[in-house]
C-alpha positions as MATLAB code, in Angstrom:
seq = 'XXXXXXXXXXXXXXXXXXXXXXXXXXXXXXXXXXXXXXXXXXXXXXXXXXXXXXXXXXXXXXXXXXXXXXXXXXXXXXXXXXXXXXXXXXXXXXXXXXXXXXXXXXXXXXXXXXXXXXXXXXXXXXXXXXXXXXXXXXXXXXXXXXXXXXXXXXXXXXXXXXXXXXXXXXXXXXXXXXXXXXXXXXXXXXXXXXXXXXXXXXXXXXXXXXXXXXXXXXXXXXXXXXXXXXXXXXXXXXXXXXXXXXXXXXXXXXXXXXXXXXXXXXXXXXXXXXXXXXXXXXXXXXXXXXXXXXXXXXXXXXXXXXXXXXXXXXXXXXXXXXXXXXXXXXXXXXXXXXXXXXXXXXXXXXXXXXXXXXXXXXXXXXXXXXXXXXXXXXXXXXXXXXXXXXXXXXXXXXXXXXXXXXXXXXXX';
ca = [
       0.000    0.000    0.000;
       1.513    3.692   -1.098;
       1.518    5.860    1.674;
      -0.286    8.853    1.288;
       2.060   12.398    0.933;
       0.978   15.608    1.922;
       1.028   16.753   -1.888;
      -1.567   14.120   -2.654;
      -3.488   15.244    0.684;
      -3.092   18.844   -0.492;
      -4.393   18.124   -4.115;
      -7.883   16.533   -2.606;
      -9.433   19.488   -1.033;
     -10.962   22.016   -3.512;
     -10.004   25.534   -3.251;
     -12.888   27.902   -2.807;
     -14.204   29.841   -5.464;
     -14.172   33.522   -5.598;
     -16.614   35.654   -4.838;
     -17.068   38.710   -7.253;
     -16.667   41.738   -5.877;
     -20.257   43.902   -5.711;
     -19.977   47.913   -5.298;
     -20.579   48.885   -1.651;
     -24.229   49.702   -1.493;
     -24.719   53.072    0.225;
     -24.523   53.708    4.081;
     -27.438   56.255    5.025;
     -28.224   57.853    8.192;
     -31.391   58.945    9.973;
     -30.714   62.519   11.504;
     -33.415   63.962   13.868;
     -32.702   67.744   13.139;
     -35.136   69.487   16.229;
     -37.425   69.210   17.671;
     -36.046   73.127   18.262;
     -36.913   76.262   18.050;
     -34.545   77.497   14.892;
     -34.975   81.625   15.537;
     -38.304   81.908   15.333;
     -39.800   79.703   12.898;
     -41.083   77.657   15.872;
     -40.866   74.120   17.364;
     -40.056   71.956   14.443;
     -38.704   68.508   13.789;
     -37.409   67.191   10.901;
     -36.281   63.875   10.320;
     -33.339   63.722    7.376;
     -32.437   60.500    5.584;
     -28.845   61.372    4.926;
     -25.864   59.651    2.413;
     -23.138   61.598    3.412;
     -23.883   65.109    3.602;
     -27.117   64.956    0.736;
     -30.386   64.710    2.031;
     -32.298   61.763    0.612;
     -35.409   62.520    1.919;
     -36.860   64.950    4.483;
     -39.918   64.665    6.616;
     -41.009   67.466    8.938;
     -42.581   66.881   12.221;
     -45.263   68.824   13.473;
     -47.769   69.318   16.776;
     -45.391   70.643   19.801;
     -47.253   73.098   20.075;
     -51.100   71.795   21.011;
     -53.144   75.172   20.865;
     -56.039   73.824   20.059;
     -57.145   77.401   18.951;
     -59.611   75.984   16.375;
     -61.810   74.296   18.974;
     -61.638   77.119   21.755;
     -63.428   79.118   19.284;
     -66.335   76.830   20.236;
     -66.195   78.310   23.749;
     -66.033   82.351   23.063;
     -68.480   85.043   22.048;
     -67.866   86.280   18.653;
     -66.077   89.307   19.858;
     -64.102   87.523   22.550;
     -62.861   85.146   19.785;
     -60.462   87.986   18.525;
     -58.054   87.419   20.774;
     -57.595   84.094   19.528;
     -57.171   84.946   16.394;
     -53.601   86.924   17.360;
     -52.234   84.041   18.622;
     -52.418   82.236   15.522;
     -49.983   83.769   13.812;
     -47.928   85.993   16.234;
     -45.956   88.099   13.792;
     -49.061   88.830   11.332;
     -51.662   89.257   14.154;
     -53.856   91.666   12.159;
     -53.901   89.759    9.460;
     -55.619   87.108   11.398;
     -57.787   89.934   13.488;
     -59.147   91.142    9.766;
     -59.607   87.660    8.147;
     -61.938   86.915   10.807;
     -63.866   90.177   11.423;
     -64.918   90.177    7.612;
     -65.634   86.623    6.957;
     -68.222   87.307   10.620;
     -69.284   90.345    8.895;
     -70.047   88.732    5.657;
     -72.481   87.074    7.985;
     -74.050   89.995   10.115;
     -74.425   91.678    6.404;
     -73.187   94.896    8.041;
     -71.376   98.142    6.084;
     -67.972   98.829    7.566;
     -67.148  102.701    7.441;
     -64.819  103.530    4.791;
     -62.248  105.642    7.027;
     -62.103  102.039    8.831;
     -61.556   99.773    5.987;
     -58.429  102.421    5.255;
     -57.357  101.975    8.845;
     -57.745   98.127    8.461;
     -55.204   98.167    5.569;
     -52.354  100.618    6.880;
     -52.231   98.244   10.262;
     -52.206   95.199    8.004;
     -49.601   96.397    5.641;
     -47.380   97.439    8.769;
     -48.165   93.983   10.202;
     -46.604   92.700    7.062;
     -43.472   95.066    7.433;
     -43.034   93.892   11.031;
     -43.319   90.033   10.112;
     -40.784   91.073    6.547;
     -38.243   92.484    9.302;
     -38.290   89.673   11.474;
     -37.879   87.407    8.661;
     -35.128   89.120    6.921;
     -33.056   89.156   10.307;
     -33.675   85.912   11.550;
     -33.183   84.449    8.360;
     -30.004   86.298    7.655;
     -29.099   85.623   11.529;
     -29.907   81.744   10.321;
     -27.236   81.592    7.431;
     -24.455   83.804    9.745;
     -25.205   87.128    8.699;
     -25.370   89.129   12.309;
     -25.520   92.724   11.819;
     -28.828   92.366    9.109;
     -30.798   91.170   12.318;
     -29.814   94.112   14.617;
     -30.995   96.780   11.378;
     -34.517   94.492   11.166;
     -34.936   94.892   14.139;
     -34.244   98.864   14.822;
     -37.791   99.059   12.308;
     -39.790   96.799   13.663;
     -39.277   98.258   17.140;
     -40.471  101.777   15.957;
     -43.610   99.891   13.959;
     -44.443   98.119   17.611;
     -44.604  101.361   19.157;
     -47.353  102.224   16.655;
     -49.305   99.217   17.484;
     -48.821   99.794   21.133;
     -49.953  103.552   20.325;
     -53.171  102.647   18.346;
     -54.028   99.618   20.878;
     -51.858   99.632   23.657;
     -50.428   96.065   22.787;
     -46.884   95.788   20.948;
     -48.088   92.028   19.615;
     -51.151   90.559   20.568;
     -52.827   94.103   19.646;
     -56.807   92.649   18.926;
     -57.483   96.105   17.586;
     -59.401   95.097   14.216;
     -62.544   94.102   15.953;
     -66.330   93.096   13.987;
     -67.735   96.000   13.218;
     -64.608   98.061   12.873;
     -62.041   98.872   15.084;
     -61.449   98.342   18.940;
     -60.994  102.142   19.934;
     -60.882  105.576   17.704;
     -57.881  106.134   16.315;
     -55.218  108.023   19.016;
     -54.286  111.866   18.454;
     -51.201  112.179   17.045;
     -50.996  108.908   15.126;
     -50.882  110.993   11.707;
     -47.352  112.437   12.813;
     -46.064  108.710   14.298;
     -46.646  107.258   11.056;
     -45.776  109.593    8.639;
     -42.191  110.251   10.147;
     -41.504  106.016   10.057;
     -42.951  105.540    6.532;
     -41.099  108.676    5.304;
     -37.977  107.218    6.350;
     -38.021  103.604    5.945;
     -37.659  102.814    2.259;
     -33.936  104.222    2.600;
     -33.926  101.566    6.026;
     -34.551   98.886    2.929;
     -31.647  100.208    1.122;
     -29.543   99.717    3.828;
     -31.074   96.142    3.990;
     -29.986   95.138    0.410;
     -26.447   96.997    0.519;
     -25.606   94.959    3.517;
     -26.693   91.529    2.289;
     -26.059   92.399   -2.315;
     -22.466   93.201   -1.623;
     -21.687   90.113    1.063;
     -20.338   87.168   -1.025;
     -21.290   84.717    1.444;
     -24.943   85.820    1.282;
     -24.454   85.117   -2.203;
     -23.171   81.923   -2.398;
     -25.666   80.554    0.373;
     -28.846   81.768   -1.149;
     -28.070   81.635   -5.260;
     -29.583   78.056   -6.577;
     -30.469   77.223   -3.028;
     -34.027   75.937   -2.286;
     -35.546   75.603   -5.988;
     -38.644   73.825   -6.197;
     -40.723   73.458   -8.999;
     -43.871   75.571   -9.755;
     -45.977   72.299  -10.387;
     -45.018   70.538   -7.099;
     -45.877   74.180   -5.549;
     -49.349   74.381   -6.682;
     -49.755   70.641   -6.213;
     -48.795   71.115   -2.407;
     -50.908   74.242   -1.564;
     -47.596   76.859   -1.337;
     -48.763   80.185   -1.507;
     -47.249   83.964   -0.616;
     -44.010   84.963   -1.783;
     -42.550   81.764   -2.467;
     -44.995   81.202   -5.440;
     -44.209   84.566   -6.545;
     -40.201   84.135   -6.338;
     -41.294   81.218   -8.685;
     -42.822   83.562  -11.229;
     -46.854   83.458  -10.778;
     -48.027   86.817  -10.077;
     -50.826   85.789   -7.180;
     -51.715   87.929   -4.591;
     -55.262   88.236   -2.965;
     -54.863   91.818   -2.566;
     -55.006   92.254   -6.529;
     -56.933   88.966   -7.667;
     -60.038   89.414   -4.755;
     -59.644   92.153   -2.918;
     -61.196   93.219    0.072;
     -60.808   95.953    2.251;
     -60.837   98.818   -0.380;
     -57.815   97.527   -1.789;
     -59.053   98.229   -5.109;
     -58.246  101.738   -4.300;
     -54.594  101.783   -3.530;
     -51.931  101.811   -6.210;
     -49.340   98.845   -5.506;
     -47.774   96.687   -7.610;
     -46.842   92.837   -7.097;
     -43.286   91.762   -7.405;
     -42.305   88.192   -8.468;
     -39.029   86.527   -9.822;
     -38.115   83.775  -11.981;
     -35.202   81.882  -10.197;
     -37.187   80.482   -7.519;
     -34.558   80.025   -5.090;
     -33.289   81.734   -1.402;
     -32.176   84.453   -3.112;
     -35.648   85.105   -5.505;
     -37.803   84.770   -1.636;
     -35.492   87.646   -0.464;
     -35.816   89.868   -3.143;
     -39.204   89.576   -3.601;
     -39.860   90.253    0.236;
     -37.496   93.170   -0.036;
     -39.873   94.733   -3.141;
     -43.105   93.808   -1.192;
     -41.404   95.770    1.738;
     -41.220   98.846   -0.713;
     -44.468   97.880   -1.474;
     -46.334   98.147    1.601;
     -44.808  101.257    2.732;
     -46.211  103.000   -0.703;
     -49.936  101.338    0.400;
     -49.111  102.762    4.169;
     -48.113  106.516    2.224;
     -51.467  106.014    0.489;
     -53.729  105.465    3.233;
     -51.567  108.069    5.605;
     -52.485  110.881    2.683;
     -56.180  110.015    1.693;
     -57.324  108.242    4.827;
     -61.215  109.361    4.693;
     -62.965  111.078    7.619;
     -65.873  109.466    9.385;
     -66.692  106.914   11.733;
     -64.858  104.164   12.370;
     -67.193  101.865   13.279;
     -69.906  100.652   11.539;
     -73.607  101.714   12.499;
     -74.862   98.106   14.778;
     -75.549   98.713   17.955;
     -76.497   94.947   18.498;
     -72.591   94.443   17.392;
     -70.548   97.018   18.322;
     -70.149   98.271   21.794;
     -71.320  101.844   22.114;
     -69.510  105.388   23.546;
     -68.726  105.538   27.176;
     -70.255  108.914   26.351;
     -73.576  107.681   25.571;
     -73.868  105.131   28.103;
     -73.714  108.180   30.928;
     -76.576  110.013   28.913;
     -78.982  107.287   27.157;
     -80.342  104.130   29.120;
     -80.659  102.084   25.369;
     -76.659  102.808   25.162;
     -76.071  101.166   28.349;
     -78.686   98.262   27.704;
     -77.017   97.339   24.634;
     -73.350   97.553   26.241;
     -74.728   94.954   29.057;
     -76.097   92.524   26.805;
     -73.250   92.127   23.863;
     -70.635   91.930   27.438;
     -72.739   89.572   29.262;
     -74.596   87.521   26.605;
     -72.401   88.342   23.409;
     -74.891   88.833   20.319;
     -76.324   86.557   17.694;
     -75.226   85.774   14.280;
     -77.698   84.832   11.932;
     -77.185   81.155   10.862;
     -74.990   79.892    7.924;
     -71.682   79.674    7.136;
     -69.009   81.746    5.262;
     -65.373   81.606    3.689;
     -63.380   84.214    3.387;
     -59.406   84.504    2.454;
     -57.033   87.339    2.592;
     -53.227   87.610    1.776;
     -51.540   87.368    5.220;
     -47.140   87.961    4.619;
     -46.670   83.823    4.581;
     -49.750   83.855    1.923;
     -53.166   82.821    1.644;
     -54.619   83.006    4.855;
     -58.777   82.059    4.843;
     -60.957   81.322    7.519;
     -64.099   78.566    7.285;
     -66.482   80.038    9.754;
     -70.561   78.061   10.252;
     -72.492   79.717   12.558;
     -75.621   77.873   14.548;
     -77.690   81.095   15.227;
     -75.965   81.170   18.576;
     -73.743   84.310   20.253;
     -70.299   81.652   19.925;
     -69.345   80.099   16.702;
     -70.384   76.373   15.471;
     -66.989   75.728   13.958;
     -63.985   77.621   13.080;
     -61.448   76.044   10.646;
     -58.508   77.857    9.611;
     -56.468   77.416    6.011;
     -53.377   78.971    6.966;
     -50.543   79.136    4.133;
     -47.907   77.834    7.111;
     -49.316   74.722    6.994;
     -49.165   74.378    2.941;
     -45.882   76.156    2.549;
     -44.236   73.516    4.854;
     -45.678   70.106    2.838;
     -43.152   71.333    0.217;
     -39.910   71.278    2.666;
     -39.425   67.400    1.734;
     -39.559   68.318   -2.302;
     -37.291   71.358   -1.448;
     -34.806   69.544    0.533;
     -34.143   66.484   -1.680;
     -31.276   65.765   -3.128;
     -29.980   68.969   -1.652;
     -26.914   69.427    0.485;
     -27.742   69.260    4.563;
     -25.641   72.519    4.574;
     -28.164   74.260    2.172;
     -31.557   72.821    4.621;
     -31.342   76.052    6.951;
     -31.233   78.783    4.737;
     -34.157   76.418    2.381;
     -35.693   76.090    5.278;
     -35.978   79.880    6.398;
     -36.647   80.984    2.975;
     -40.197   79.759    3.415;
     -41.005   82.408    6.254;
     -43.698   79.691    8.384;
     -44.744   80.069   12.034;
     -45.607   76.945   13.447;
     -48.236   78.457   15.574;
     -49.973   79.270   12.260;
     -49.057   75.430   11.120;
     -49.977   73.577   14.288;
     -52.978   75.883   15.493;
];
């Protein structure tokens, strides 16, 4: 018998046969960015699906806040409801104040004086200064730009002490009321205006020569953030992001209310649709408003400026010392609130983030069946995960502040 060598022992066992080498499929990462408050856009989460630094997909995370704003309405007199209605949108509380009072008075069928539907639009146009300048700074604050946020916010200051002269608020001002307004216009507030407005479109100048002439502005905000028109309209996006996309819609022009038909404005859009298009065309509507504000300032009409329904509107201390029907009425809209007549109504304004419209049915009663709100927060944001695909997690910040929401207008 041969003995067996170690070549033949070798030579028996089969060697194993290669694998073929595959490409390494991609590693990607779950990132929770938030939930935090990023300036003050609000209490957001988003939740990135990253490979490497591009975002493959982006889902935003909303309800932090839990207002429940919609259903308190349930609980208030008409009038009292105002005050809810600021809170909805802190930094474009008049917007929200007006969009209710006319869709309510598109129920009561009442006339509102015309020196108050004037008054109604110079507050609402320097609402949507004050929400422009806190925008532009914490936006520009947002991308590293530091000294654009301290200029902002010089302006708004000055337009807070107007709102704090007309109502005695600085934010939560409940001064456009149903029927009108919540007191008579102060003495004096022809002066306060006119030396802001008269002085603020060179305050924009100094807005765009600090930010046009940085190169770093430049390079964050060119091509950042496009997202096409289709998916826009699709999604609901209204306000100056559809306009930095090139569709001249505004509310103010289309359907207006208000006696906007009588002021001379035009509407800026671009065609880039990017950071940088959102910025310039909120610099123009900026320009914008404070011709509208000029306007009203130089032909405000003279009358009342409240409308002529005693059931509604709470009458003059004056007459309530003098006439016993004043001071009956006064006690019964405080104590019992008055009726609307039943039905229900839709009406839609353009707020600074956009299309702003309130769905109001009411029972009959003195407190509102339902209140639902469309507010163009909540539609802007659907189109973060479009925006943010494919896009560099470096670029999601200044995408993200280019829309201009307010989660307490998105989470209500």
């Amino acid at each position: 018998m041969r003995k067996i060598s170690d070549e033949d022992h070798v030579a028996t066992i089969p060697a194993p046969a290669a694998e073929p080498e595959s490409p390494a499929a991609p590693r990607r990462m779950t990132l929770n960015m938030g939930p935090q408050h990023p300036s003050t856009h609000g209490v957001l989460r988003i939740m990135l699906e990253l490979e490497g630094e591009t975002i493959r997909k982006a889902v935003p995370d909303i309800g932090f806040l839990h207002t429940g704003i919609e259903k308190e309405f349930e609980q208030k007199f008409w009038q009292q409801a105002v005050t809810l209605t600021d809170r909805v949108d802190y930094l474009a509380n008049l917007s929200n104040n007006l969009v209710y009072a006319l869709a309510v008075e598109k129920l009561l069928q009442i006339e509102i004086p015309p020196r108050a539907q004037w008054m109604r639009v110079m507050l609402t146009e320097f609402s949507r200064l004050n929400s422009h300048l806190v925008w532009l700074g914490t936006h520009a604050l947002d991308i590293g730009a530091m000294s654009v946020f301290f200029y902002c916010f010089r302006e708004r200051e000055d337009i807070l002490r107007i709102f704090e002269m007309f109502s005695g608020q600085r934010m939560m001002t409940s001064y456009i009321r149903i029927g009108g307004l919540a007191l008579e216009p102060p003495r004096g507030w022809e002066k306060a205006v006119g030396k802001f407005i008269r002085a603020f479109p060179s305050k924009v100048d100094e807005y765009e020569n600090l930010l046009d002439a940085n190169p770093i502005w430049m390079r964050r905000t060119k091509g950042v953030g496009f997202i096409p028109l289709e998916d826009m309209l699709d999604l609901g996006v209204t306000g100056p992001m559809i306009r930095a996309a090139g569709l001249k819609w505004d509310l103010r022009k289309s359907e207006p209310y208000s006696s906007y038909d009588k002021f001379d404005f035009e509407i800026p859009t671009r065609a880039e649709n990017d950071v940088y298009a959102r910025y310039r065309v909120r610099l123009s509507e900026m320009r914008e408003s404070a011709k509208i504000i000029t306007q009203a300032l130089e032909g405000m009409p003279e009358g009342a400026w409240q409308a002529d329904a005693p059931h509604v509107v709470l009458p003059d201390r004056e007459k309530m010392k003098t006439e016993m029907e004043a001071l009956i009425y006064h006690f019964k809209i405080v104590t019992e609130g008055f009726r609307v007549p039943a039905g229900e109504v839709y009406q839609c304004i353009e707020s600074p983030r956009g299309e702003i419209g309130y769905y109001i049915v009411s029972d009959g009663t003195s407190k509102p069946y339902r209140v639902h709100m469309r507010t163009p927060s909540f539609g802007n944001l659907q189109a973060l995960g479009v925006m943010l695909k494919d896009t560099l997690i470096a670029d999601s910040i200044a995408s993200l502040g280019s829309m201009d929401f307010v989660l307490g207008d998105t989470d209500r």
